[in-house]
PDB file with SEQRES, HELIX, SHEET and CRYST1 records, atoms N, CA, C and O in Angstrom:
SEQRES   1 A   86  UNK UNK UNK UNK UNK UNK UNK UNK UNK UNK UNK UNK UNK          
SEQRES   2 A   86  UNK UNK UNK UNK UNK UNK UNK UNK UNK UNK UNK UNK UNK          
SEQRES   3 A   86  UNK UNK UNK UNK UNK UNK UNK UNK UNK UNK UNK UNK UNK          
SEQRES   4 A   86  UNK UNK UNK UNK UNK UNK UNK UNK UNK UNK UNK UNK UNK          
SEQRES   5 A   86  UNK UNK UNK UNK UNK UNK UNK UNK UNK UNK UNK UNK UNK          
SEQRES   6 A   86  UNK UNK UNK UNK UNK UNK UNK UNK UNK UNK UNK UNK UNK          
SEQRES   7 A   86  UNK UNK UNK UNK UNK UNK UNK UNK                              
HELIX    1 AA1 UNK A    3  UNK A   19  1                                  17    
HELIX    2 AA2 UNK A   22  UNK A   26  1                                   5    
HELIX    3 AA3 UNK A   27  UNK A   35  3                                   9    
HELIX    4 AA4 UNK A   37  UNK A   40  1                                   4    
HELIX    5 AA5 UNK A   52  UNK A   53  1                                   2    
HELIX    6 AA6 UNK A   54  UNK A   58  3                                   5    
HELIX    7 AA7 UNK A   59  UNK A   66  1                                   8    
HELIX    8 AA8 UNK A   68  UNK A   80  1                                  13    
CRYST1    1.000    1.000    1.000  90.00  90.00  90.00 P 1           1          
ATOM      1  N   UNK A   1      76.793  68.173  92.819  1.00  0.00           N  
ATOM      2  CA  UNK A   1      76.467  66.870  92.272  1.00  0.00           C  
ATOM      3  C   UNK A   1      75.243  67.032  91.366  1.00  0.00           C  
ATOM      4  O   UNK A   1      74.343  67.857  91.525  1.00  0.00           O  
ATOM      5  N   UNK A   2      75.318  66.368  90.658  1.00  0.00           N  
ATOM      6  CA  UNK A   2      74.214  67.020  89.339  1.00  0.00           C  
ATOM      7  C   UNK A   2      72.829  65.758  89.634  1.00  0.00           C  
ATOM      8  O   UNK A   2      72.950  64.808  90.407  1.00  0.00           O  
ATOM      9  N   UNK A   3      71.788  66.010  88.952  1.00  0.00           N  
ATOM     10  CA  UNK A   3      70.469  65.479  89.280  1.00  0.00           C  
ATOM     11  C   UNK A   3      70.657  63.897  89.005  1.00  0.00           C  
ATOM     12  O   UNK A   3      70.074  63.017  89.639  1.00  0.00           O  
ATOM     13  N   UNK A   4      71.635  63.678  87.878  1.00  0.00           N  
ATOM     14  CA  UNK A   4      70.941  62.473  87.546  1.00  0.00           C  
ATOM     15  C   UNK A   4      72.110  60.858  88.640  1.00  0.00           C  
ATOM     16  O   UNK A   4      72.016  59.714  89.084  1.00  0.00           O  
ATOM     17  N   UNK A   5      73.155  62.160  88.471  1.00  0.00           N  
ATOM     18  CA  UNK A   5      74.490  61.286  89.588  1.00  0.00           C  
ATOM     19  C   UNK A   5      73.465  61.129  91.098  1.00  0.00           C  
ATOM     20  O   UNK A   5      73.282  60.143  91.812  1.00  0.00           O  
ATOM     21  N   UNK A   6      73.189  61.853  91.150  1.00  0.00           N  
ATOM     22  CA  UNK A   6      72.351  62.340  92.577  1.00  0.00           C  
ATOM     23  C   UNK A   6      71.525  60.501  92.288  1.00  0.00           C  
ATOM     24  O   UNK A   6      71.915  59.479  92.851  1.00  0.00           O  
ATOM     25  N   UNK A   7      70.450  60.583  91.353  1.00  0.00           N  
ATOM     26  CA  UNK A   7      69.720  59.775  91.185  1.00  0.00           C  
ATOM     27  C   UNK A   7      70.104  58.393  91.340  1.00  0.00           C  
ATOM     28  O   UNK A   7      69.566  57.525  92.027  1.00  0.00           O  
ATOM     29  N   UNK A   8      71.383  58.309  90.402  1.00  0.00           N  
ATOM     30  CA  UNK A   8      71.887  56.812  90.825  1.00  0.00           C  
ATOM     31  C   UNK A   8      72.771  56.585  92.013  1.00  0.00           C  
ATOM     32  O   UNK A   8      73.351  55.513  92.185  1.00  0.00           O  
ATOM     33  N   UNK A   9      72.871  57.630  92.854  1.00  0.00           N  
ATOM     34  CA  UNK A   9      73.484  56.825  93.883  1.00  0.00           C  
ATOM     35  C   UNK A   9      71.935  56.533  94.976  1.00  0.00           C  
ATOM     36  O   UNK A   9      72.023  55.451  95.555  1.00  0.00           O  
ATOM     37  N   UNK A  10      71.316  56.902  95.129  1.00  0.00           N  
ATOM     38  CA  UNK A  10      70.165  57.095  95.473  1.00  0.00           C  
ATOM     39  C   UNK A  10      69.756  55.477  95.190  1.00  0.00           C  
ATOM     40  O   UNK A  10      69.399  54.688  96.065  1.00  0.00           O  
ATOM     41  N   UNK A  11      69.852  55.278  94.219  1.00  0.00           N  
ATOM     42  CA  UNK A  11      69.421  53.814  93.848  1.00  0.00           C  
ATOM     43  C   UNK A  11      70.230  52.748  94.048  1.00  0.00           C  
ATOM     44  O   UNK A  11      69.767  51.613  94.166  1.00  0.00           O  
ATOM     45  N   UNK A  12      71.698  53.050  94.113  1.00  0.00           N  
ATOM     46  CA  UNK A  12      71.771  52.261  93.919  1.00  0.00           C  
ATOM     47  C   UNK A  12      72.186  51.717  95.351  1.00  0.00           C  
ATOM     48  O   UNK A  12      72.348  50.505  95.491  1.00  0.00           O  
ATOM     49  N   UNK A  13      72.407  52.819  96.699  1.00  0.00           N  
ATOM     50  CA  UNK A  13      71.996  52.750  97.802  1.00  0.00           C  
ATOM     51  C   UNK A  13      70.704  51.454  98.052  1.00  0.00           C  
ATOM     52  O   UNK A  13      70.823  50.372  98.627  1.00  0.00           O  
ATOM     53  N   UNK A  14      69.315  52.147  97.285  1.00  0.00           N  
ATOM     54  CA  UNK A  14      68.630  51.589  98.130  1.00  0.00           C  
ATOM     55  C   UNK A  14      68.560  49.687  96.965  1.00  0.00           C  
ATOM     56  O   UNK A  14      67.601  48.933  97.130  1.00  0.00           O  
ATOM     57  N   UNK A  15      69.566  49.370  96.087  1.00  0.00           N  
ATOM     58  CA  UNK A  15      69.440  47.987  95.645  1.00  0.00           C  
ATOM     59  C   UNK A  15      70.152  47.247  96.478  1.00  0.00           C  
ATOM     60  O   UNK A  15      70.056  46.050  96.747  1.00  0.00           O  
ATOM     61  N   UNK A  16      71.285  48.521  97.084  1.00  0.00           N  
ATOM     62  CA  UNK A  16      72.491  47.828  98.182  1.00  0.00           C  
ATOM     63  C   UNK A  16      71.356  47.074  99.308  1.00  0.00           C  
ATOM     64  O   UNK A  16      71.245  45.849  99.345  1.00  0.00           O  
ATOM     65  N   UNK A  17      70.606  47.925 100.139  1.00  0.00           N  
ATOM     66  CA  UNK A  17      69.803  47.655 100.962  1.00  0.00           C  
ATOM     67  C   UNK A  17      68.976  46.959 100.879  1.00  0.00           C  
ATOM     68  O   UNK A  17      68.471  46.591 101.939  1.00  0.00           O  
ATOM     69  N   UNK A  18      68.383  46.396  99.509  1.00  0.00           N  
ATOM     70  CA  UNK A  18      67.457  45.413  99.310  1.00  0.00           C  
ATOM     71  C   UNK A  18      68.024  44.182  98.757  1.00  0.00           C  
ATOM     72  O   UNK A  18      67.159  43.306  98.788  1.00  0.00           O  
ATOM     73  N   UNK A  19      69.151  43.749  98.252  1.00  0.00           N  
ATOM     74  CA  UNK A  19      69.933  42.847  97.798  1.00  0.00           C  
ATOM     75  C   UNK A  19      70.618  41.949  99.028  1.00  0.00           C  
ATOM     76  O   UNK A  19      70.910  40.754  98.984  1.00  0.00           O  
ATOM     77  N   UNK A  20      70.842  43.197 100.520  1.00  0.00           N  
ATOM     78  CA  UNK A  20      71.272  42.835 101.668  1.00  0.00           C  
ATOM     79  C   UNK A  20      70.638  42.242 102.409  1.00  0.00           C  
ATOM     80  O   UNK A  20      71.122  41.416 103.182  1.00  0.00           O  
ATOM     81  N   UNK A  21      68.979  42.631 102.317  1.00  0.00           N  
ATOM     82  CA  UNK A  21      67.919  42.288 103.025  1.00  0.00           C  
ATOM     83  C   UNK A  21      67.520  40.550 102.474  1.00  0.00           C  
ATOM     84  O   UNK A  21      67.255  39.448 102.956  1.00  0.00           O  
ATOM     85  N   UNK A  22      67.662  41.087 101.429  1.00  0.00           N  
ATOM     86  CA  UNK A  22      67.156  39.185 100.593  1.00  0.00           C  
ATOM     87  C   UNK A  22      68.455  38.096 100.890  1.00  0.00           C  
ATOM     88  O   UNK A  22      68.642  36.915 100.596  1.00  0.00           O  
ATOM     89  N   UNK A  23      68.813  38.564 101.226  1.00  0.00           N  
ATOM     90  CA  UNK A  23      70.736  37.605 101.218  1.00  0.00           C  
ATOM     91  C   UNK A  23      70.467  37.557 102.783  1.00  0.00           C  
ATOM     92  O   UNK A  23      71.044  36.550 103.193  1.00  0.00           O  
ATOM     93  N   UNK A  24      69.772  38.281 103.942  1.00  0.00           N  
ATOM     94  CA  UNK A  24      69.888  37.843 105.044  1.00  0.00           C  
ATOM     95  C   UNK A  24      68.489  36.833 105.515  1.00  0.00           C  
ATOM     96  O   UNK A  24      68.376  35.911 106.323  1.00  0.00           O  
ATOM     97  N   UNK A  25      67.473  37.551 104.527  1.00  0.00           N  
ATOM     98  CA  UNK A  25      66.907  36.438 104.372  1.00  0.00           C  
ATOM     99  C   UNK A  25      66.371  35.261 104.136  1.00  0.00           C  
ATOM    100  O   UNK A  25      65.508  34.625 104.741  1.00  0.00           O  
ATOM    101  N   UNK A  26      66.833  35.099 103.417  1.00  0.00           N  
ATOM    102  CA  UNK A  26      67.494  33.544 102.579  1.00  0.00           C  
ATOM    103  C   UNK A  26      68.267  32.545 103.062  1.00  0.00           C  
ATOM    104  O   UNK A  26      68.137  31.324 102.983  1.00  0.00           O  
ATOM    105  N   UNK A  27      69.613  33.660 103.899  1.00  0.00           N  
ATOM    106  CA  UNK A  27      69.553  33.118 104.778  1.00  0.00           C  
ATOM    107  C   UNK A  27      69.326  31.921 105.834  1.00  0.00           C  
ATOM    108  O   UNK A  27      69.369  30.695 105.937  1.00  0.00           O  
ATOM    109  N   UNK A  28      69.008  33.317 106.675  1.00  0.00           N  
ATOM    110  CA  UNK A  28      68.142  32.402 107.885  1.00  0.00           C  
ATOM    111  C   UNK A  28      66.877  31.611 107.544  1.00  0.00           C  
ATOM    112  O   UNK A  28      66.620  30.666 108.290  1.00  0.00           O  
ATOM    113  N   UNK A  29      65.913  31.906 106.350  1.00  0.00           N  
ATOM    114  CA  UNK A  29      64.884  30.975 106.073  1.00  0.00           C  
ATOM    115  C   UNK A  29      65.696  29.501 105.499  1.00  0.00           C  
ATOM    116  O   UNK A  29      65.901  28.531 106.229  1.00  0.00           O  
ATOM    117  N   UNK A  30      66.082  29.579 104.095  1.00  0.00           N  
ATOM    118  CA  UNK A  30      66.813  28.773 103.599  1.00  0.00           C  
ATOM    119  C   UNK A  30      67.602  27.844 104.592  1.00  0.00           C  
ATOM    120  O   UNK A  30      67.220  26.816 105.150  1.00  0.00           O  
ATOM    121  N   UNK A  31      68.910  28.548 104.661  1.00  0.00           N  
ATOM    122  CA  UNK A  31      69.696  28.145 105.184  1.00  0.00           C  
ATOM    123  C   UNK A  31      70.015  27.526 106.846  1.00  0.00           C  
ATOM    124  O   UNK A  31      70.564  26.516 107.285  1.00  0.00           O  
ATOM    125  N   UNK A  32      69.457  28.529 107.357  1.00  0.00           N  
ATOM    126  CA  UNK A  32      69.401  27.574 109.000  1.00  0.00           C  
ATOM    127  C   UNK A  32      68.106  26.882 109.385  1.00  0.00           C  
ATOM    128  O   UNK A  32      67.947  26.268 110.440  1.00  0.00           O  
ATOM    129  N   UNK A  33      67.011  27.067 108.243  1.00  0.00           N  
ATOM    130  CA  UNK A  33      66.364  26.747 108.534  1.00  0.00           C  
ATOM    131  C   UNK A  33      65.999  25.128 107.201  1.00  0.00           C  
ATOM    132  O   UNK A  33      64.963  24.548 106.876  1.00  0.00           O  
ATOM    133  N   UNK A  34      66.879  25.026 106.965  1.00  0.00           N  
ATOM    134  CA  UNK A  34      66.857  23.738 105.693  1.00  0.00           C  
ATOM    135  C   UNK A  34      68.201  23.173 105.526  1.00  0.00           C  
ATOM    136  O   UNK A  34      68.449  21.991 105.763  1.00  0.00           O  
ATOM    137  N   UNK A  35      69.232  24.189 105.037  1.00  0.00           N  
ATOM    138  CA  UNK A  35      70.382  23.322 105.173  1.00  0.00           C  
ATOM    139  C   UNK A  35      71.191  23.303 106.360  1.00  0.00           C  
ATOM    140  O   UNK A  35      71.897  22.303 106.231  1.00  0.00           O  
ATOM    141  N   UNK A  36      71.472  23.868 107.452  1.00  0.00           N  
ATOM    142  CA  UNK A  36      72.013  23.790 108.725  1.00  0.00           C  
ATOM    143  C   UNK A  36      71.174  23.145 109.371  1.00  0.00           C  
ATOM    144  O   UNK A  36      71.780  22.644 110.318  1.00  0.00           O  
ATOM    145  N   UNK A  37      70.069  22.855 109.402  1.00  0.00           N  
ATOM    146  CA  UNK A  37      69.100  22.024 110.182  1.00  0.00           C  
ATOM    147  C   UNK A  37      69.473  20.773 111.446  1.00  0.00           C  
ATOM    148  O   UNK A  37      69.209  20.586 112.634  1.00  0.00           O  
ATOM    149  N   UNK A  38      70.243  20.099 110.351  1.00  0.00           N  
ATOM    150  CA  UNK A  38      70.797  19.161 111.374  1.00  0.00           C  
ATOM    151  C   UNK A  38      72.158  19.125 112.352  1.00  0.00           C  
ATOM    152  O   UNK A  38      72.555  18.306 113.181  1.00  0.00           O  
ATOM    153  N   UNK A  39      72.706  20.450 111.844  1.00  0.00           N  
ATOM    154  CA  UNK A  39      73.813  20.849 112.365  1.00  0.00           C  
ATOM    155  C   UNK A  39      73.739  22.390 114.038  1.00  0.00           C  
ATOM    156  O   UNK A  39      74.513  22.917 114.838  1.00  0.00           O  
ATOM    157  N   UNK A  40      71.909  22.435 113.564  1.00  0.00           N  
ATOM    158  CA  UNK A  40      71.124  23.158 114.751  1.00  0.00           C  
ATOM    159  C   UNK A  40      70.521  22.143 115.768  1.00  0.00           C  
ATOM    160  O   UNK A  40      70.105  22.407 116.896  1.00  0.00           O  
ATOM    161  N   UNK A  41      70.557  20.839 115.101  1.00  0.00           N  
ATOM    162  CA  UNK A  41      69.234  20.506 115.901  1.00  0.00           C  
ATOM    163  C   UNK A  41      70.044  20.037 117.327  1.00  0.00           C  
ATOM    164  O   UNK A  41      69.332  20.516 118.211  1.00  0.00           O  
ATOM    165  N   UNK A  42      70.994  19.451 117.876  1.00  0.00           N  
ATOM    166  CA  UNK A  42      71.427  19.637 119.296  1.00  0.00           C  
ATOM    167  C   UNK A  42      71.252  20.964 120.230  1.00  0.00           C  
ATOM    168  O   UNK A  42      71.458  20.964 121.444  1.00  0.00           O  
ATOM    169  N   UNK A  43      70.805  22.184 119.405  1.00  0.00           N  
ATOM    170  CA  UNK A  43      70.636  23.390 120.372  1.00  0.00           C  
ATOM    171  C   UNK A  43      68.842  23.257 120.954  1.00  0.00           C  
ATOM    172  O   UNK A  43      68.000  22.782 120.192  1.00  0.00           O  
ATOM    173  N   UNK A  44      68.562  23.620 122.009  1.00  0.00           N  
ATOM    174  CA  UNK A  44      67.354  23.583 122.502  1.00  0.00           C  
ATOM    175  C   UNK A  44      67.131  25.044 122.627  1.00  0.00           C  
ATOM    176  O   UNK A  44      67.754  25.842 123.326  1.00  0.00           O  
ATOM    177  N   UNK A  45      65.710  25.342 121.485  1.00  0.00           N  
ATOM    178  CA  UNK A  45      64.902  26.645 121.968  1.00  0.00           C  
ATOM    179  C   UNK A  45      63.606  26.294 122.296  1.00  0.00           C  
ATOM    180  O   UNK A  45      62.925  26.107 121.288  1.00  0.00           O  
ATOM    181  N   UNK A  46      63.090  26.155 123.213  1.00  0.00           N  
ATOM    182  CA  UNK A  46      61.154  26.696 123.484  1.00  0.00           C  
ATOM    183  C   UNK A  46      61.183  25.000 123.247  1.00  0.00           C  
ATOM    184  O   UNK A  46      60.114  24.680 122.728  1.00  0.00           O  
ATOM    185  N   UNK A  47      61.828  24.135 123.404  1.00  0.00           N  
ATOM    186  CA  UNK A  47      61.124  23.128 123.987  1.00  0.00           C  
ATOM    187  C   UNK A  47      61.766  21.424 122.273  1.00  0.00           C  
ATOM    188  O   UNK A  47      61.902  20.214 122.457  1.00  0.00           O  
ATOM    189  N   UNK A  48      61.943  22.197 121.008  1.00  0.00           N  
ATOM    190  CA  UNK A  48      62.376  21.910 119.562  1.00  0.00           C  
ATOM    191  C   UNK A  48      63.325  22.078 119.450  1.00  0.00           C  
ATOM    192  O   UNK A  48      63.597  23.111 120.061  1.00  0.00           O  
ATOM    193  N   UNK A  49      64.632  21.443 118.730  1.00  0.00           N  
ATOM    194  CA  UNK A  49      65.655  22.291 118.601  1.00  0.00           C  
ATOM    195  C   UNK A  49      65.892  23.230 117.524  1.00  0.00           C  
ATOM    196  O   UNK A  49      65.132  22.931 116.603  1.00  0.00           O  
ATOM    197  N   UNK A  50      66.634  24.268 117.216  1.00  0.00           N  
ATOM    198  CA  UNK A  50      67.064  25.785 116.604  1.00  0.00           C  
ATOM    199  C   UNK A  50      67.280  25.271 114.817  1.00  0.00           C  
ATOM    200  O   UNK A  50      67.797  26.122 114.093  1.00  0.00           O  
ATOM    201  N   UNK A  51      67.053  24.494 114.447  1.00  0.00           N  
ATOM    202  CA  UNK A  51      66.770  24.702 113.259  1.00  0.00           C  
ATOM    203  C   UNK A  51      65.206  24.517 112.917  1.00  0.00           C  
ATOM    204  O   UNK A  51      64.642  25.164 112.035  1.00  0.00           O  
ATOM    205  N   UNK A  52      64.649  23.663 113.634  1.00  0.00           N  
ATOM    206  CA  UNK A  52      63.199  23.600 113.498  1.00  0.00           C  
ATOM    207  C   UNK A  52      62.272  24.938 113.758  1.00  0.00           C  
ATOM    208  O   UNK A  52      61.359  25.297 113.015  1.00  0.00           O  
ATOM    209  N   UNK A  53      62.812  25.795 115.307  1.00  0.00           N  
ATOM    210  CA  UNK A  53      62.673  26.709 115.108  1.00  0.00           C  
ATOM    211  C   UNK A  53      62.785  28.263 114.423  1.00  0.00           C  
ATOM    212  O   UNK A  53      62.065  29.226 114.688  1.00  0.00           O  
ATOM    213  N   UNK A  54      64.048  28.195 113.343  1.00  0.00           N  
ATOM    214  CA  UNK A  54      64.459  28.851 112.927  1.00  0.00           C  
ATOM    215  C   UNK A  54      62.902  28.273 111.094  1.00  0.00           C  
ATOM    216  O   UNK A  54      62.399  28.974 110.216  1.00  0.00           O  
ATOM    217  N   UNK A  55      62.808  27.122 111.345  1.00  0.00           N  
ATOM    218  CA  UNK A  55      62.287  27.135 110.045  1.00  0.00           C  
ATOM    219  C   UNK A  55      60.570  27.269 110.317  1.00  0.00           C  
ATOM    220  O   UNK A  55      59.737  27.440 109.426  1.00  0.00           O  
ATOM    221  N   UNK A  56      60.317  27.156 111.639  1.00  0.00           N  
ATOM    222  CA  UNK A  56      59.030  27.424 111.777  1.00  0.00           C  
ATOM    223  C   UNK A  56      58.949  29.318 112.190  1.00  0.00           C  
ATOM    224  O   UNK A  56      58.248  30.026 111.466  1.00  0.00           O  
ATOM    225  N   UNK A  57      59.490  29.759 113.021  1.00  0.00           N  
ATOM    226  CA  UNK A  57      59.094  31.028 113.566  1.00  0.00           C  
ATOM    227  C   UNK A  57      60.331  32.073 113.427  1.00  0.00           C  
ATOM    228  O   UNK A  57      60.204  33.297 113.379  1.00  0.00           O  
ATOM    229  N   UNK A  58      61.701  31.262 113.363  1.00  0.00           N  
ATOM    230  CA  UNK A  58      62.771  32.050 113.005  1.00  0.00           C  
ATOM    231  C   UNK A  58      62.617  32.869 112.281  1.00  0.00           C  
ATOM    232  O   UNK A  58      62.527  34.063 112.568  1.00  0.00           O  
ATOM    233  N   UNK A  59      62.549  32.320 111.057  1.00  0.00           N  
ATOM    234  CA  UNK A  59      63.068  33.112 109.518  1.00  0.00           C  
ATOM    235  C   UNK A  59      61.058  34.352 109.771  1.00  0.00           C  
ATOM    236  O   UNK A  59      61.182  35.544 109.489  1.00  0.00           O  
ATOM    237  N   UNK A  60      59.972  33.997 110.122  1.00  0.00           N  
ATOM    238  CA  UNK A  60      59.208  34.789 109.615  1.00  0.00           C  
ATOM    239  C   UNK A  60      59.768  36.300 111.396  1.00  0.00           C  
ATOM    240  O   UNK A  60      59.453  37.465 111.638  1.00  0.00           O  
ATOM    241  N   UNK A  61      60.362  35.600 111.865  1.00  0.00           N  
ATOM    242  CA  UNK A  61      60.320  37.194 113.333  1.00  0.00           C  
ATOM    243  C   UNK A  61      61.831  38.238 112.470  1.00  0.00           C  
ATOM    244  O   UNK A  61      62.075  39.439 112.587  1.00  0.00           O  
ATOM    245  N   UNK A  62      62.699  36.983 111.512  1.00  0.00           N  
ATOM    246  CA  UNK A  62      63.883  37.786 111.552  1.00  0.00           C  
ATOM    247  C   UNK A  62      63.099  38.566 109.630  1.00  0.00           C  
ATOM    248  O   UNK A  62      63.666  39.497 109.058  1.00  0.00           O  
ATOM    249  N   UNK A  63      62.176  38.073 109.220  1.00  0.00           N  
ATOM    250  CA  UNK A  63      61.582  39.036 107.898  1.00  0.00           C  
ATOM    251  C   UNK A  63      60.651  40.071 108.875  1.00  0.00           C  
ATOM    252  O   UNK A  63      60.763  41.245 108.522  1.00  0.00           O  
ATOM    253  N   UNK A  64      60.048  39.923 109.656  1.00  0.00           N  
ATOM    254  CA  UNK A  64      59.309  41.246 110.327  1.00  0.00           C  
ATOM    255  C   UNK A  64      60.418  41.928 111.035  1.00  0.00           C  
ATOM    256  O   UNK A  64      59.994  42.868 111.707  1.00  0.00           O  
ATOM    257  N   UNK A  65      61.459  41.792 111.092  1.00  0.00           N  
ATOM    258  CA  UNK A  65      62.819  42.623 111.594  1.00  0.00           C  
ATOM    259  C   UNK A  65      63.209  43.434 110.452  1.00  0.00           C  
ATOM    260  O   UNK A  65      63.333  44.659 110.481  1.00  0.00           O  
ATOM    261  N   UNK A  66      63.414  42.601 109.339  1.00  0.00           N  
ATOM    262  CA  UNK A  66      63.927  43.466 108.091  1.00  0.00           C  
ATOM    263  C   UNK A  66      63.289  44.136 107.327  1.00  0.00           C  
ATOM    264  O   UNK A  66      63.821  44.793 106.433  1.00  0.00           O  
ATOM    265  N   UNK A  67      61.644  44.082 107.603  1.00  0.00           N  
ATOM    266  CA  UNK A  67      60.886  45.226 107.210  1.00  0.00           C  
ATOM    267  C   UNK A  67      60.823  46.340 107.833  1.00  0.00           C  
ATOM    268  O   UNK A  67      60.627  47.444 107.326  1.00  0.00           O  
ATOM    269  N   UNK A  68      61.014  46.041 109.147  1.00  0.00           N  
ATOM    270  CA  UNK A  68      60.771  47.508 110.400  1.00  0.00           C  
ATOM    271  C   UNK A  68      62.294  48.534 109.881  1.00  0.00           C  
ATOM    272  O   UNK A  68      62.338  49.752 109.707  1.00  0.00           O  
ATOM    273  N   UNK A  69      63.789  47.169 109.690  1.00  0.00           N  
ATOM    274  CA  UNK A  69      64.584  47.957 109.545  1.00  0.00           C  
ATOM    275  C   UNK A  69      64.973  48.395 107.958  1.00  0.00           C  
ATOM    276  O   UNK A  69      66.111  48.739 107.640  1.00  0.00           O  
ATOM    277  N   UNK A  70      63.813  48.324 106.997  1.00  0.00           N  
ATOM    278  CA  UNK A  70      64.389  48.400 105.597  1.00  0.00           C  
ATOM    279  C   UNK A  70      63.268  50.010 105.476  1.00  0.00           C  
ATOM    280  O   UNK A  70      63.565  50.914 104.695  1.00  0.00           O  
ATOM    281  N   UNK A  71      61.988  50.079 106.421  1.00  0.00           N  
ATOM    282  CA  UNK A  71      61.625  50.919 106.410  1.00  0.00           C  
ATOM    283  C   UNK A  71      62.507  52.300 107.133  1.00  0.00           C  
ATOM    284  O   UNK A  71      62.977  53.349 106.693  1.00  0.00           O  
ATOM    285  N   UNK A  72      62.449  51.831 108.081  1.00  0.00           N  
ATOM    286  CA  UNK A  72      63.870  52.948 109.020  1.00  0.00           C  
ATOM    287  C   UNK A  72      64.980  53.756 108.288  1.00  0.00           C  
ATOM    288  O   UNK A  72      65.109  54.980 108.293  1.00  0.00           O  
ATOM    289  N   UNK A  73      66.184  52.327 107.313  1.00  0.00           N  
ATOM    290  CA  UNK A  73      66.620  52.846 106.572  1.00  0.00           C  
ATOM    291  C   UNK A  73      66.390  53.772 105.373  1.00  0.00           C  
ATOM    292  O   UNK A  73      67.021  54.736 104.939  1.00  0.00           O  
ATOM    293  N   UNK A  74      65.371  53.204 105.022  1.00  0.00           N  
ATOM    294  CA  UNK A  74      64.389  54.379 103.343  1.00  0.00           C  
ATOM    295  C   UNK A  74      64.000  55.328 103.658  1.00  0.00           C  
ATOM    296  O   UNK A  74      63.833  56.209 102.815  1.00  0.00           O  
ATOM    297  N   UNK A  75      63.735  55.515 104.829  1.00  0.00           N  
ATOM    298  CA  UNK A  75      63.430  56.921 105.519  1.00  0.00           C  
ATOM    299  C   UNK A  75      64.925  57.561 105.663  1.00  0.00           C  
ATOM    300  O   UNK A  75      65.074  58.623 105.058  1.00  0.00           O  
ATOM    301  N   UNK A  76      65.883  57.134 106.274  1.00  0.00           N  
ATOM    302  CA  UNK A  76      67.010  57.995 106.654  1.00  0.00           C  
ATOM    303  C   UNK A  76      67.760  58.138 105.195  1.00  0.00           C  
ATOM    304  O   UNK A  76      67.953  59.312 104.878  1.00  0.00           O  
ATOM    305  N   UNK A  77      68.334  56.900 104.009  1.00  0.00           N  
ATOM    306  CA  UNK A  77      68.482  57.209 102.712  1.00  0.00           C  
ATOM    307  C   UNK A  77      67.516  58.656 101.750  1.00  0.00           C  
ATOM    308  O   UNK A  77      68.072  59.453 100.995  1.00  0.00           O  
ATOM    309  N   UNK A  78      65.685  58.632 102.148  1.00  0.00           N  
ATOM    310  CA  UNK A  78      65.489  59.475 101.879  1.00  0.00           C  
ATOM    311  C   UNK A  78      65.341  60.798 101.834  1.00  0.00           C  
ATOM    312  O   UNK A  78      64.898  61.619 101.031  1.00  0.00           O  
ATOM    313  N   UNK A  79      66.017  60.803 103.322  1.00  0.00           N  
ATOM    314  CA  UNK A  79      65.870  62.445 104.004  1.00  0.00           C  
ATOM    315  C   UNK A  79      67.490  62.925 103.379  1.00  0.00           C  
ATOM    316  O   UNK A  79      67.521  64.082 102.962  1.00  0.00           O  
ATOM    317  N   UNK A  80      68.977  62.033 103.276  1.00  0.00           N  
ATOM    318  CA  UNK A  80      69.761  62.170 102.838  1.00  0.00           C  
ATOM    319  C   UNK A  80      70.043  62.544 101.145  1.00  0.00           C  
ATOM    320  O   UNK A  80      70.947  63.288 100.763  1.00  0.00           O  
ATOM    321  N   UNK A  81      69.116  61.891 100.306  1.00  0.00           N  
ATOM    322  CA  UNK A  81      69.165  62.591  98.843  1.00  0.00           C  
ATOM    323  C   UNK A  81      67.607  63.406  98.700  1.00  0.00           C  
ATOM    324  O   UNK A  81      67.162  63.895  97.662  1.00  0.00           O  
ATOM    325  N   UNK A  82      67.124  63.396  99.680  1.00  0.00           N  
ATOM    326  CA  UNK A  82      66.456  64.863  99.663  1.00  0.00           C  
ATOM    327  C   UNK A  82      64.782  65.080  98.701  1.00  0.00           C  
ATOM    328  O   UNK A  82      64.255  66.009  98.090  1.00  0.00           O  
ATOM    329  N   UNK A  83      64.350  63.391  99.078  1.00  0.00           N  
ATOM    330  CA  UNK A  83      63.218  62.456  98.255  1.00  0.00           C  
ATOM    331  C   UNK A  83      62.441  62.233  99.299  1.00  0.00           C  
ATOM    332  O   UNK A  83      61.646  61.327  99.045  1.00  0.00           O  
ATOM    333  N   UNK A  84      62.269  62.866 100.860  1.00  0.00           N  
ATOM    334  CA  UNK A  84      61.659  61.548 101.965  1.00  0.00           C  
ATOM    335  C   UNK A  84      60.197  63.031 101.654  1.00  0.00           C  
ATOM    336  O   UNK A  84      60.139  64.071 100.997  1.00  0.00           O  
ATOM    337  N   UNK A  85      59.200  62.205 102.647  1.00  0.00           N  
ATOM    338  CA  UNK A  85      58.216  62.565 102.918  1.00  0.00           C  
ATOM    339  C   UNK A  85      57.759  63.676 103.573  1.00  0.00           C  
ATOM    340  O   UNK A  85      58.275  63.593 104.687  1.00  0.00           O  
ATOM    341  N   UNK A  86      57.148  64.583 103.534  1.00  0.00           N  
ATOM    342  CA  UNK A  86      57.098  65.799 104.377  1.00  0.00           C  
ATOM    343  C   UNK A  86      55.823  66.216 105.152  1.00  0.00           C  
ATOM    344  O   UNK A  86      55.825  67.236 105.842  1.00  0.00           O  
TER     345      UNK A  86                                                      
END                                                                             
């Protein structure tokens, strides 16, 4: 596989992974937490119901999820095209 093929799959891997990350977070911030709202709010979490929580503490525990796992992945993408850290 030659350097520069090498290069764009490499990328375009990691736009897959960051295009995925913003679409899940958007999501759950946006979306369950603004437009599903009232279609959450009969569920009971911690006392509020699940869209309130999804728009107060949801969406920021499920973005500290997708950083732990966007780092994880860039590490294993980078050890695979042969770019990670040593």
């Amino acid at each position: 596989m030659s350097e520069e093929s090498s290069n764009n799959a490499y990328w375009k891997a990691n736009l897959r992974l960051i295009i995925g990350s913003l679409v899940i977070w958007a999501l759950v911030s946006f979306g369950f937490g603004i437009l599903l709202r009232p279609a959450l709010s009969g569920i009971a979490v911690g006392g509020s119901d699940l869209g309130f929580w999804f728009a107060q503490q949801g969406s920021i525990l499920v973005f500290l999820g997708l950083i732990f796992f966007y780092a994880w992945r860039m590490n294993k993408l980078d050890a695979e095209h042969g770019v990670g850290e040593e």
